[in-house]
Phi, psi and omega in degrees: 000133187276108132019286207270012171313176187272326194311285210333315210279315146355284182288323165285012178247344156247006119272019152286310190268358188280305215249031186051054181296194252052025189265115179324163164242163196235172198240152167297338183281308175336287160310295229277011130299300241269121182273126163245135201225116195093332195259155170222152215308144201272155202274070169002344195271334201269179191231080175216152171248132180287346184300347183300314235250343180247129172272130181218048135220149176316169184212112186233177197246131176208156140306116175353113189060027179247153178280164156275011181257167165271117192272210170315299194310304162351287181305321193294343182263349129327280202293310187308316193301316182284349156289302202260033155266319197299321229256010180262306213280307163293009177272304209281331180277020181239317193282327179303307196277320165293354178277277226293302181318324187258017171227030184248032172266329201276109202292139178310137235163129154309341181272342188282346179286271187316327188300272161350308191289318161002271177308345208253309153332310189256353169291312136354270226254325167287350157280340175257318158297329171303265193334319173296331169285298187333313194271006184285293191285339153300342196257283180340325180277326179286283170002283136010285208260299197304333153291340170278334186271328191083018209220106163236099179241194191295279244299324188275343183293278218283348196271334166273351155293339201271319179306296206276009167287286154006255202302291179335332211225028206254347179273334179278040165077169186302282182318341157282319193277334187289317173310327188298328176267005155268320172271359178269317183271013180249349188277333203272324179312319171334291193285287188340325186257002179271337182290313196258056183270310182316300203272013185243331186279000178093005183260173165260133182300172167241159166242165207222000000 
């Protein structure tokens, strides 16, 4: 049966007006300019226009005046958590390995059994508290400085690490807070220059 009779047309146009039609129809000569990039070809039947339906940029739900990136704050509950998962998980195979050493003299045993679970429990928990103050005083420090500059590059990366060797180490004397700000400005000066590895080699970084 020929499509293209008038009855055909007869009939979809009063079931179009049956069903509160006024939705353009489009011709296979229509569709078949309209570039779907990605897409694979639309069914002539649908009363949709496809040019509605291609996207050829990202699309984010953001607040009013938020970046697409995540900022300092953002991060921050990421990093303090993730310091003190790694410094509980490196306490603990560290806390594991002085157990088994200082008891290995010892016959298996319940008491050499507690002794290990001891050792493994403060070890733990005193590594994952160290890490967890660093990136505690590192995000505070970021947080901080990018509100007071108003500002978020790398300059805020290196002054808060260099801020939080500094305090960190700040109980051993001038001389201790100065090494502490000297491993705080080459570790965070690392990262600063591996986030900006990409852009130095001439690609654009990605963000996350």
């Amino acid at each position: 049966m020929d499509n293209n009779t008038p009855a055909s047309g007869g009939f979809k146009g009063g079931l179009g007006s049956l069903l509160g039609g006024g939705t353009p129809e489009y011709s296979n000569t229509e569709l078949a300019g309209v570039p779907l990039t990605g897409m694979s070809p639309l069914s002539p039947y649908l009363n949709v226009d496809p040019r509605y339906l291609v996207q050829d940029n990202d699309e984010f739900i953001l607040p009013t005046g938020a970046n697409k990136t995540r900022g300092r704050f953002e991060l921050a509950f990421f990093t303090i958590g993730g310091c003190c998962i790694t410094g509980a998980a490196f306490g603990t195979l560290n806390g594991l390995r002085m157990g088994l050493t200082e008891t290995r003299d010892m016959p298996w045993s319940k008491p050499r059994n507690v002794q290990i679970l001891n050792m493994v429990t403060r070890q733990g928990a005193s590594w994952a508290n160290t890490l967890g103050s660093v990136a505690l005083l590192y995000s505070v420090f970021g947080v901080a400085i990018e509100k007071a500059r108003g500002a978020e590059d790398d300059l805020n990366t290196v002054a808060a690490g260099t801020l939080t060797g500094m305090l960190f180490k700040s109980t051993a004397g001038l001389k201790g807070a100065a090494r502490g700000g000297l491993v705080g400005l080459a570790m965070s000066g690392l990262y600063a220059l591996y986030s900006n590895w990409d852009h130095l080699k001439g690609r654009s970084p990605s963000h996350y």
